[in-house]
CHARMM-style PDB file with segment names, atoms N, HN, CA, C and O in Angstrom:
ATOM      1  N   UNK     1       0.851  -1.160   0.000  1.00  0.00      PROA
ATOM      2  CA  UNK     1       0.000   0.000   0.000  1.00  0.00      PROA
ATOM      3  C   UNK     1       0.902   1.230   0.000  1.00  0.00      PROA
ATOM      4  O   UNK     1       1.894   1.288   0.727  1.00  0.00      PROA
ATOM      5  N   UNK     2       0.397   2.613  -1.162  1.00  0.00      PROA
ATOM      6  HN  UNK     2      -0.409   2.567  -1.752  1.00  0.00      PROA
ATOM      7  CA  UNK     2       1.142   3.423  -0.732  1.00  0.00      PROA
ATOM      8  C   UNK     2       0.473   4.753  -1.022  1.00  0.00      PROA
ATOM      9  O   UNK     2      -0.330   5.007  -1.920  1.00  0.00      PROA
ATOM     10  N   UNK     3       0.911   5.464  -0.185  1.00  0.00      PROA
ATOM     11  HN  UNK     3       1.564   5.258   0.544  1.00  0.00      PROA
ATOM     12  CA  UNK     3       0.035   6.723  -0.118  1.00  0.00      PROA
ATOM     13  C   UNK     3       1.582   8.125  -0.899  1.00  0.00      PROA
ATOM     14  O   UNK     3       2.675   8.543  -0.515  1.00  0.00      PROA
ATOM     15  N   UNK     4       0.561   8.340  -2.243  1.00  0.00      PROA
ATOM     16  HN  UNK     4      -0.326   8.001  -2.555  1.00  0.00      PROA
ATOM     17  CA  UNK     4       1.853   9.255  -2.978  1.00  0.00      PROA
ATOM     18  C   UNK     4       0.617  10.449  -3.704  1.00  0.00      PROA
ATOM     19  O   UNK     4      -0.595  10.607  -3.849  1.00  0.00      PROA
ATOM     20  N   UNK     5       2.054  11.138  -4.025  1.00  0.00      PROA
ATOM     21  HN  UNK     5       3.038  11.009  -3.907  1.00  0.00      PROA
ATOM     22  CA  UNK     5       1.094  12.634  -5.114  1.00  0.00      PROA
ATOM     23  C   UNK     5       0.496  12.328  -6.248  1.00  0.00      PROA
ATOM     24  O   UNK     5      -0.093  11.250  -6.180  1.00  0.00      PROA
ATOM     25  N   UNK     6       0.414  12.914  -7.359  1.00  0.00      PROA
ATOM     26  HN  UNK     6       0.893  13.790  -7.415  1.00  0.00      PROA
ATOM     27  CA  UNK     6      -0.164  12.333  -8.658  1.00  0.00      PROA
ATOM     28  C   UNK     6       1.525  12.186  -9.161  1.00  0.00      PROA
ATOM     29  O   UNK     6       1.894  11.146  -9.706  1.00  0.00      PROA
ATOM     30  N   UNK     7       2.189  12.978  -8.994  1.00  0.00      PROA
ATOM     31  HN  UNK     7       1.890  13.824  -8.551  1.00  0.00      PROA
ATOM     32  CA  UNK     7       3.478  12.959  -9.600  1.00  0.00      PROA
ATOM     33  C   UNK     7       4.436  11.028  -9.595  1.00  0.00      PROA
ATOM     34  O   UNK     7       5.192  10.571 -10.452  1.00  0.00      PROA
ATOM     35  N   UNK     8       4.083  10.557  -8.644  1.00  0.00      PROA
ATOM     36  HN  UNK     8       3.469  10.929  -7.947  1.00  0.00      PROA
ATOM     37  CA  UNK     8       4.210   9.423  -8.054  1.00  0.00      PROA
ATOM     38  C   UNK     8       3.489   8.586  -8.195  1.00  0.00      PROA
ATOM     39  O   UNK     8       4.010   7.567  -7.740  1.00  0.00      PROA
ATOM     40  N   UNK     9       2.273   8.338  -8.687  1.00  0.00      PROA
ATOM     41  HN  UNK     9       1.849   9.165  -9.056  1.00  0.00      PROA
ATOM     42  CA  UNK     9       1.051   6.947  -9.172  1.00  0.00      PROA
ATOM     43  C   UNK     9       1.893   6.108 -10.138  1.00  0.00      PROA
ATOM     44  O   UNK     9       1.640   4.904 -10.118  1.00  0.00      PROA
ATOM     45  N   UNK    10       2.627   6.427 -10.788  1.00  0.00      PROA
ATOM     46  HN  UNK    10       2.832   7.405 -10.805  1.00  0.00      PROA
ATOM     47  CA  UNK    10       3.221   5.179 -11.968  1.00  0.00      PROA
ATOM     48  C   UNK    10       4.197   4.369 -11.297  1.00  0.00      PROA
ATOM     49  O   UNK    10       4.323   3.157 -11.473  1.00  0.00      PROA
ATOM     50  N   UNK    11       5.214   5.417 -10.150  1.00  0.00      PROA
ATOM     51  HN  UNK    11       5.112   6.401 -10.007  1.00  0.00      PROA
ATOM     52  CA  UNK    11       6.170   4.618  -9.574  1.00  0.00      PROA
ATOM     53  C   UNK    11       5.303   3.649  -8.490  1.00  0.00      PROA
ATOM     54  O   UNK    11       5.722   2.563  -8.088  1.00  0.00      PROA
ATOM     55  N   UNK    12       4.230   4.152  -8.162  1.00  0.00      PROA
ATOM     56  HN  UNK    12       3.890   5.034  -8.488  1.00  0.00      PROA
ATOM     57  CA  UNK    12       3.600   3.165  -6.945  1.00  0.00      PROA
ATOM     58  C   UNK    12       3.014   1.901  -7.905  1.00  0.00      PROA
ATOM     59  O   UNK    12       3.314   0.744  -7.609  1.00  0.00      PROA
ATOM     60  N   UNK    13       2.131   2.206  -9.112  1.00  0.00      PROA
ATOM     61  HN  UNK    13       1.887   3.145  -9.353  1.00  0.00      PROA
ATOM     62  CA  UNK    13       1.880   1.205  -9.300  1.00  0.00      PROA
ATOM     63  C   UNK    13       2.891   0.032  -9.712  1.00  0.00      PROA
ATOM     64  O   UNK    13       2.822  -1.150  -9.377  1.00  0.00      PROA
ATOM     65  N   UNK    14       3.706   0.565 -10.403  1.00  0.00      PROA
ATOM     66  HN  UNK    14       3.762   1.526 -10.675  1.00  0.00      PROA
ATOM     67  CA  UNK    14       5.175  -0.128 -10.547  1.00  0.00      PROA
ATOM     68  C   UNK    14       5.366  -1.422  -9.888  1.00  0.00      PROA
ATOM     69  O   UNK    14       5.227  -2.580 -10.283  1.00  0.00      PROA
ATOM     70  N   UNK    15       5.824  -0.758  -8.464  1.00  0.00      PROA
ATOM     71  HN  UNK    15       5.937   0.183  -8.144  1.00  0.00      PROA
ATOM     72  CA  UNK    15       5.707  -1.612  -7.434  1.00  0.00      PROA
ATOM     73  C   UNK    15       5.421  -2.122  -7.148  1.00  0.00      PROA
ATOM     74  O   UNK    15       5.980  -3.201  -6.955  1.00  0.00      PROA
ATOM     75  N   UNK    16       4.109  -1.805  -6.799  1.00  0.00      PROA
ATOM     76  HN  UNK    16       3.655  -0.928  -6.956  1.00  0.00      PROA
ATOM     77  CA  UNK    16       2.531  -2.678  -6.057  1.00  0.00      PROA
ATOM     78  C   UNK    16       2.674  -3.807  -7.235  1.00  0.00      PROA
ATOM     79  O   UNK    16       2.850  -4.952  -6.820  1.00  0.00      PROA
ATOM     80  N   UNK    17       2.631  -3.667  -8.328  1.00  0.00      PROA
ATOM     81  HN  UNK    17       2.488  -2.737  -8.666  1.00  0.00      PROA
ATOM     82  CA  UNK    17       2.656  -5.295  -9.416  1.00  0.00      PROA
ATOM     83  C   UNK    17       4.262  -5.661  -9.281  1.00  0.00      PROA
ATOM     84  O   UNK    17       4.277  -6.889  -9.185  1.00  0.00      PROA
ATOM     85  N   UNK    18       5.315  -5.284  -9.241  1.00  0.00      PROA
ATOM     86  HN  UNK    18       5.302  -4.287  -9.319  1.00  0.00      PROA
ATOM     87  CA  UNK    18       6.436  -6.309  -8.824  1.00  0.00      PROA
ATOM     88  C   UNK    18       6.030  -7.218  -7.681  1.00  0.00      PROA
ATOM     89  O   UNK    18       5.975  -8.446  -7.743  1.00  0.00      PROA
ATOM     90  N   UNK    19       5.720  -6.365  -6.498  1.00  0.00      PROA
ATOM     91  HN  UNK    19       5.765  -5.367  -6.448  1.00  0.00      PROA
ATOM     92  CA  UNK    19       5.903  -6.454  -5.287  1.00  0.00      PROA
ATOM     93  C   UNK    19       4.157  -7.857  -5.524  1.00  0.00      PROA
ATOM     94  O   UNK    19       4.660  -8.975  -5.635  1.00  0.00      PROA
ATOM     95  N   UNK    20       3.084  -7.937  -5.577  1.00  0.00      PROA
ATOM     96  HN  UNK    20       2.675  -7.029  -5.486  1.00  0.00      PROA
ATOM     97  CA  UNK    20       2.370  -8.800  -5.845  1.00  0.00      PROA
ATOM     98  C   UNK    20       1.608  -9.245  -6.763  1.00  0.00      PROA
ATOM     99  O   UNK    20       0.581  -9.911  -6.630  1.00  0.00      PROA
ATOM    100  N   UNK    21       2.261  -8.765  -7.998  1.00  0.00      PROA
ATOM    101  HN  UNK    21       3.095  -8.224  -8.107  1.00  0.00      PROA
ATOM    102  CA  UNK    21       2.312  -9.332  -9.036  1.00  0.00      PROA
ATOM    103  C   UNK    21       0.542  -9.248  -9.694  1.00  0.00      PROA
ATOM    104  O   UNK    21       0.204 -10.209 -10.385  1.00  0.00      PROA
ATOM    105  N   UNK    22      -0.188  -8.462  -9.532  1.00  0.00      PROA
ATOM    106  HN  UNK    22       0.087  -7.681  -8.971  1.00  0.00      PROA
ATOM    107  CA  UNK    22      -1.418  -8.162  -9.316  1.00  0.00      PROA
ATOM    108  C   UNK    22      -1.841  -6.493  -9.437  1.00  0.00      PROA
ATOM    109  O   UNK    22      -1.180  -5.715  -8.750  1.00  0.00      PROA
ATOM    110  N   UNK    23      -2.892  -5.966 -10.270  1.00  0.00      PROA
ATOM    111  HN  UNK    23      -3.430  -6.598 -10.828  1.00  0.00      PROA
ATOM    112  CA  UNK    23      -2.963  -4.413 -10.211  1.00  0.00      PROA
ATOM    113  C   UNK    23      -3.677  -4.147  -8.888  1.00  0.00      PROA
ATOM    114  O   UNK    23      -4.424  -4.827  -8.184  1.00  0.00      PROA
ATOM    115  N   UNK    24      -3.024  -2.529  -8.779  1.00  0.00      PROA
ATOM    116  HN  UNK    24      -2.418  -1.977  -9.350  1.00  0.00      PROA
ATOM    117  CA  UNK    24      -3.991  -2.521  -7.477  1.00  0.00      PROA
ATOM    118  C   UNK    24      -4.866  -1.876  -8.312  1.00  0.00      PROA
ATOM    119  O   UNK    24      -4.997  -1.809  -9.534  1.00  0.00      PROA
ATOM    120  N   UNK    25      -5.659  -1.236  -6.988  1.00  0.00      PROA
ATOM    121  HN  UNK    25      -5.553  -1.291  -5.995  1.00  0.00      PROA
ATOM    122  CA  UNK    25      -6.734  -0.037  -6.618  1.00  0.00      PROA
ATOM    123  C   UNK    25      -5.821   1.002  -6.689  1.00  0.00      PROA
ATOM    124  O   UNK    25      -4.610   1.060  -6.478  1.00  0.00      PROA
ATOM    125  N   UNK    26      -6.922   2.069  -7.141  1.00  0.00      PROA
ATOM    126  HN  UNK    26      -7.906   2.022  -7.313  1.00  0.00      PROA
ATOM    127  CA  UNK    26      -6.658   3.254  -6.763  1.00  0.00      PROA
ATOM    128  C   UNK    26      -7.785   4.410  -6.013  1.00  0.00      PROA
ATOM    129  O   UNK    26      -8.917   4.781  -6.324  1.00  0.00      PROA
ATOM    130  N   UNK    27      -6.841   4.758  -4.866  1.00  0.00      PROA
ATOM    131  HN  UNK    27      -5.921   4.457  -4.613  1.00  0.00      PROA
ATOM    132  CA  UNK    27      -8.066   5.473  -4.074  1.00  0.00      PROA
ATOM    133  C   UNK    27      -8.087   6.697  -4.077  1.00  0.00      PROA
ATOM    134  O   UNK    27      -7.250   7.026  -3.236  1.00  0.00      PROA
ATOM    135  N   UNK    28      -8.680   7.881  -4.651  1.00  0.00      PROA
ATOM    136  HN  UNK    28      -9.360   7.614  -5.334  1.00  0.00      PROA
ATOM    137  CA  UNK    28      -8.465   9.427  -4.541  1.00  0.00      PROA
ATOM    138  C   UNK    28      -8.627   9.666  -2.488  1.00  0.00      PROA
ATOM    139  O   UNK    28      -9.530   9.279  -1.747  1.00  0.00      PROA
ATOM    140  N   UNK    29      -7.717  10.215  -2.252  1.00  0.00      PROA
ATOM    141  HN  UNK    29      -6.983  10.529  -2.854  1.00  0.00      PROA
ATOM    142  CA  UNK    29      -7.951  10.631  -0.305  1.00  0.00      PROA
ATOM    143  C   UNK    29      -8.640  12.042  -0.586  1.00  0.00      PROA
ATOM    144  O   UNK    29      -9.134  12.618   0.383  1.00  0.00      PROA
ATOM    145  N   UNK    30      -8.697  12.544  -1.645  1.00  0.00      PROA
ATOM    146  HN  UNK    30      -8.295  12.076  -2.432  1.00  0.00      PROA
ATOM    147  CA  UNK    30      -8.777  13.548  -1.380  1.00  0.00      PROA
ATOM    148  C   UNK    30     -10.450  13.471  -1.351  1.00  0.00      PROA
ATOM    149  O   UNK    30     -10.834  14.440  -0.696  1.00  0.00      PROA
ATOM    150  N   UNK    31     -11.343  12.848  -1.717  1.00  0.00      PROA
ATOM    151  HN  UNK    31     -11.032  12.060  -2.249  1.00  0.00      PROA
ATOM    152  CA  UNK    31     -12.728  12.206  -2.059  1.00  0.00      PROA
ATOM    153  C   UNK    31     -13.156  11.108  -0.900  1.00  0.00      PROA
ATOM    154  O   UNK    31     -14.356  10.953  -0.676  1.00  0.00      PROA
ATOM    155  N   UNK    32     -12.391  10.514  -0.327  1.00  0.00      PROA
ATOM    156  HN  UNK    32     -11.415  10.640  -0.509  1.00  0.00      PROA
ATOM    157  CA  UNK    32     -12.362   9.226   0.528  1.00  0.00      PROA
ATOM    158  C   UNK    32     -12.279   9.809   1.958  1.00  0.00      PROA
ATOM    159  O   UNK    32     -11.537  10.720   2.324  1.00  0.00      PROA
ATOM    160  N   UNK    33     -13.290   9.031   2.795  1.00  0.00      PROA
ATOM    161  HN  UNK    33     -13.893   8.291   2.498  1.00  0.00      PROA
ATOM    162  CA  UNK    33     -12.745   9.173   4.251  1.00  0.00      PROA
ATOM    163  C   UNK    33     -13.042   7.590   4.652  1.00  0.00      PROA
ATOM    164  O   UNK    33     -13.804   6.738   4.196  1.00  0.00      PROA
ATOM    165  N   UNK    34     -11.874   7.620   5.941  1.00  0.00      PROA
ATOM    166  HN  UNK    34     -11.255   8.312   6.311  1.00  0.00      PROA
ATOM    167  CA  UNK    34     -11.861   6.005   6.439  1.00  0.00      PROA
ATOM    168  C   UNK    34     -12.078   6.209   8.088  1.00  0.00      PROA
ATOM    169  O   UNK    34     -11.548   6.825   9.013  1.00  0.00      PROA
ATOM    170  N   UNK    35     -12.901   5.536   7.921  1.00  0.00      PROA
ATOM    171  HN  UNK    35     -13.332   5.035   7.170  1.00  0.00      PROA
ATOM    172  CA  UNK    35     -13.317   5.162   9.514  1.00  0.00      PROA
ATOM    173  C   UNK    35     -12.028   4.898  10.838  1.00  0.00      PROA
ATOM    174  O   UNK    35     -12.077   5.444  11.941  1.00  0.00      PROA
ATOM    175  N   UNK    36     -11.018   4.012  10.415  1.00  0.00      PROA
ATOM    176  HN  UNK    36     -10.978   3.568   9.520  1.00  0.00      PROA
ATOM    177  CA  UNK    36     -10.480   3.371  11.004  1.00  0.00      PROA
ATOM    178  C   UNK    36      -9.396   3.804  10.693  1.00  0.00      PROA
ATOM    179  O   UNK    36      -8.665   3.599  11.662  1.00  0.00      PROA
ATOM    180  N   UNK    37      -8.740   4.381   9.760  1.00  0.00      PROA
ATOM    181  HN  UNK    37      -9.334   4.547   8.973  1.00  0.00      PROA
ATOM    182  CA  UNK    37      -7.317   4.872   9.314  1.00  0.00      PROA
ATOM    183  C   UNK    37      -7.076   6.177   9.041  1.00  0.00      PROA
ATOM    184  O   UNK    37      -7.516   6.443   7.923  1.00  0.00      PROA
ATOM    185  N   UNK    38      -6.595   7.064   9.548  1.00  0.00      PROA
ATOM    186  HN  UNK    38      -6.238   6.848  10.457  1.00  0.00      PROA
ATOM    187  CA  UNK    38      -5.500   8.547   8.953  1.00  0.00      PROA
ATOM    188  C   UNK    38      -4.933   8.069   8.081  1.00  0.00      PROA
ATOM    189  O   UNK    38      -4.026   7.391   8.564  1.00  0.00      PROA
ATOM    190  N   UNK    39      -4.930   8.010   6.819  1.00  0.00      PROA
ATOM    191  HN  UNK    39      -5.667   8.560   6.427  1.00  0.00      PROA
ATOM    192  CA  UNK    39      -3.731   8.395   5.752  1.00  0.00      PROA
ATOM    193  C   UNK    39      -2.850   9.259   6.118  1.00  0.00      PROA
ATOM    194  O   UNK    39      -3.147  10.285   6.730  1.00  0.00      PROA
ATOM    195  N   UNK    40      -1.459   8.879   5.724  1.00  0.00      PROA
ATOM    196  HN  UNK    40      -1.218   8.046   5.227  1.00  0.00      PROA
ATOM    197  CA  UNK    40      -0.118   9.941   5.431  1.00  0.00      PROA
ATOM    198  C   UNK    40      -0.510  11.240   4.979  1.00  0.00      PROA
ATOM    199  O   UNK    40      -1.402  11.419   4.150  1.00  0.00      PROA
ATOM    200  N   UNK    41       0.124  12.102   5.499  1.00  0.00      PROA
ATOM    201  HN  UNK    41       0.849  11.956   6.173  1.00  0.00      PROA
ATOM    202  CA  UNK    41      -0.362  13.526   4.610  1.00  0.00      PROA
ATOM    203  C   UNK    41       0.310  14.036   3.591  1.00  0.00      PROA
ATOM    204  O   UNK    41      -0.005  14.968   2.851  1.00  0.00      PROA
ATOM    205  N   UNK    42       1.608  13.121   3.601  1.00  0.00      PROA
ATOM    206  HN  UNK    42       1.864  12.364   4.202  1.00  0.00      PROA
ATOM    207  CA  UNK    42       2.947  13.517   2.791  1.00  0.00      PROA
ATOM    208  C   UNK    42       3.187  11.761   1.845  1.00  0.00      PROA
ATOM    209  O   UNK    42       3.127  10.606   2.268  1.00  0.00      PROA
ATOM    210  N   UNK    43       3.464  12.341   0.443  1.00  0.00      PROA
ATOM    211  HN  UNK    43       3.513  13.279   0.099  1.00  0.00      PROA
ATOM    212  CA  UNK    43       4.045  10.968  -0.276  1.00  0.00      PROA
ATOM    213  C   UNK    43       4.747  10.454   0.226  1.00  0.00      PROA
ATOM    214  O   UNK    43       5.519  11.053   0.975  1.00  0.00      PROA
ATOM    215  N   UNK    44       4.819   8.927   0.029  1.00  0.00      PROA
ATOM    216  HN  UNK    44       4.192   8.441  -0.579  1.00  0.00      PROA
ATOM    217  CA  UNK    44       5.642   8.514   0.691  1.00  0.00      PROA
ATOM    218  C   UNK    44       7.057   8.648   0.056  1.00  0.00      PROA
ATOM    219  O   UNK    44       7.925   8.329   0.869  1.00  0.00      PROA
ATOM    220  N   UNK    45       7.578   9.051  -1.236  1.00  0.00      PROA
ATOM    221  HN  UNK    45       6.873   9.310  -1.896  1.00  0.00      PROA
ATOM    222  CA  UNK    45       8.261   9.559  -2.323  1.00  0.00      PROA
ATOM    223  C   UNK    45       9.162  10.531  -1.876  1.00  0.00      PROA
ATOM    224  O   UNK    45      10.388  10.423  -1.885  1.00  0.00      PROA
ATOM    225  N   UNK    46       8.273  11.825  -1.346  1.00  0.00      PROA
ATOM    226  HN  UNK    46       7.277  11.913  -1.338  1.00  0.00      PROA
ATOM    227  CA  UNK    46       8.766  13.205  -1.548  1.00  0.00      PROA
ATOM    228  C   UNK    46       7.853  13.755  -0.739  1.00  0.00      PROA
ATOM    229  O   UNK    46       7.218  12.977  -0.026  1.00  0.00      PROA
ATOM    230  N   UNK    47       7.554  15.266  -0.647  1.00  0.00      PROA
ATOM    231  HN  UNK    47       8.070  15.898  -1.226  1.00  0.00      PROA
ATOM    232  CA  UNK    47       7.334  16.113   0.450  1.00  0.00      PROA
ATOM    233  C   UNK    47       6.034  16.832   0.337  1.00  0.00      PROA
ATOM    234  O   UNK    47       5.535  17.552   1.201  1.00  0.00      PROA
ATOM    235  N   UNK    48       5.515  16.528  -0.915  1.00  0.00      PROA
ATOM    236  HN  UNK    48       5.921  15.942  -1.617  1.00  0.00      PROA
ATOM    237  CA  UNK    48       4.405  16.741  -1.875  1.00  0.00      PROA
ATOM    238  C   UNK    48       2.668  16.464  -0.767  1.00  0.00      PROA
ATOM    239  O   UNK    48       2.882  15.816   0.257  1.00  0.00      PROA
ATOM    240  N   UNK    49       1.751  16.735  -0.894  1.00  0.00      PROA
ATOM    241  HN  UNK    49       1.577  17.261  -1.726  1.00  0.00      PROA
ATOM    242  CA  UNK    49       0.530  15.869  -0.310  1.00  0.00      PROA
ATOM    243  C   UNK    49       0.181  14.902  -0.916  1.00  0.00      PROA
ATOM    244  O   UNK    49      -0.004  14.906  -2.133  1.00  0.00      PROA
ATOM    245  N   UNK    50       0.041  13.962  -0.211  1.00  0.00      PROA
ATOM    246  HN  UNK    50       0.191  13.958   0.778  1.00  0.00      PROA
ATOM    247  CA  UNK    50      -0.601  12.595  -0.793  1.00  0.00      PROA
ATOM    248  C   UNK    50      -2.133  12.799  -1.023  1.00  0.00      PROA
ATOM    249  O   UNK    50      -3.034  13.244  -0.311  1.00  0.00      PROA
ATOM    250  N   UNK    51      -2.087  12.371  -2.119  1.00  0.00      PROA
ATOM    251  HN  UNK    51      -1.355  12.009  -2.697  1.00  0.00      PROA
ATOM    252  CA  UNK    51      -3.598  12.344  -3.049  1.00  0.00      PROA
ATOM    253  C   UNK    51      -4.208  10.918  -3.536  1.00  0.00      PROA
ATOM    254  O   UNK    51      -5.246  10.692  -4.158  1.00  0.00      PROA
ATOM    255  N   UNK    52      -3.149   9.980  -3.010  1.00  0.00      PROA
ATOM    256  HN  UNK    52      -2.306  10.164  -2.505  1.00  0.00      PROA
ATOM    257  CA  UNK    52      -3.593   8.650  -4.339  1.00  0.00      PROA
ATOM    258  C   UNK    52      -3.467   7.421  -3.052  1.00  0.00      PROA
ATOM    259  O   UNK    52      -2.560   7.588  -2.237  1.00  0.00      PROA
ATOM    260  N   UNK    53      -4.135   6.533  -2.937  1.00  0.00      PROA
ATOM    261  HN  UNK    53      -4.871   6.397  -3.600  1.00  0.00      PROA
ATOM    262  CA  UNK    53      -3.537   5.983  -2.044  1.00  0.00      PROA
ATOM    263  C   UNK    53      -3.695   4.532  -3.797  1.00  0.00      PROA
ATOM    264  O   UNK    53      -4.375   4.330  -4.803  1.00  0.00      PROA
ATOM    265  N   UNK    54      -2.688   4.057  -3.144  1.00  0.00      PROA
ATOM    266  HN  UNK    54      -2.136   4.221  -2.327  1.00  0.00      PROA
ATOM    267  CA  UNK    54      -2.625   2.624  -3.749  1.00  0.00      PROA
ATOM    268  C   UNK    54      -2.693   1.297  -3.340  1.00  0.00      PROA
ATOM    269  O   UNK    54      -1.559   0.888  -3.093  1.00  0.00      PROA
ATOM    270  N   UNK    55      -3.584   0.424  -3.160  1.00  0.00      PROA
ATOM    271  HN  UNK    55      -4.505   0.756  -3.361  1.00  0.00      PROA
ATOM    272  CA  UNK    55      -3.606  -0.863  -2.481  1.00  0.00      PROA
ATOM    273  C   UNK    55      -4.071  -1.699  -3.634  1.00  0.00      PROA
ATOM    274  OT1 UNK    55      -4.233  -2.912  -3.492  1.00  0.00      PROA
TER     275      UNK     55
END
C-alpha cells in the first residue's frame, strides 16, 4: 500500500505489481474518508501531499 502525489502513481503502481504481481486499486484521499485509518499527509516519495492511495 502506498500513499503518494499524482506525480508518483506510476512509480507506486510499478511496485505494487512487482511487489504482488497483481494491479492494485486506486483510491483518490482527497474524495475518501476512512473510519479506522488517517492516511499519510505527505508521499511517501517526496514532500508533496498525498492524493492517491494505492492498495
Amino acid at each position: 500500500m502506498y500513499c503518494v502525489c499524482r506525480e508518483h502513481v506510476e512509480l507506486a503502481i510499478d511496485k505494487f505489481v512487482d511487489e504482488y504481481e497483481d494491479a492494485p486499486d486506486l483510491v483518490n484521499l482527497n474524495s475518501t474518508t476512512f473510519t479506522d485509518w488517517t492516511p499519510p499527509t505527505r508521499c511517501d516519495w517526496c514532500d508533496q501531499p498525498a492524493e492517491v492511495l494505492v492498495v
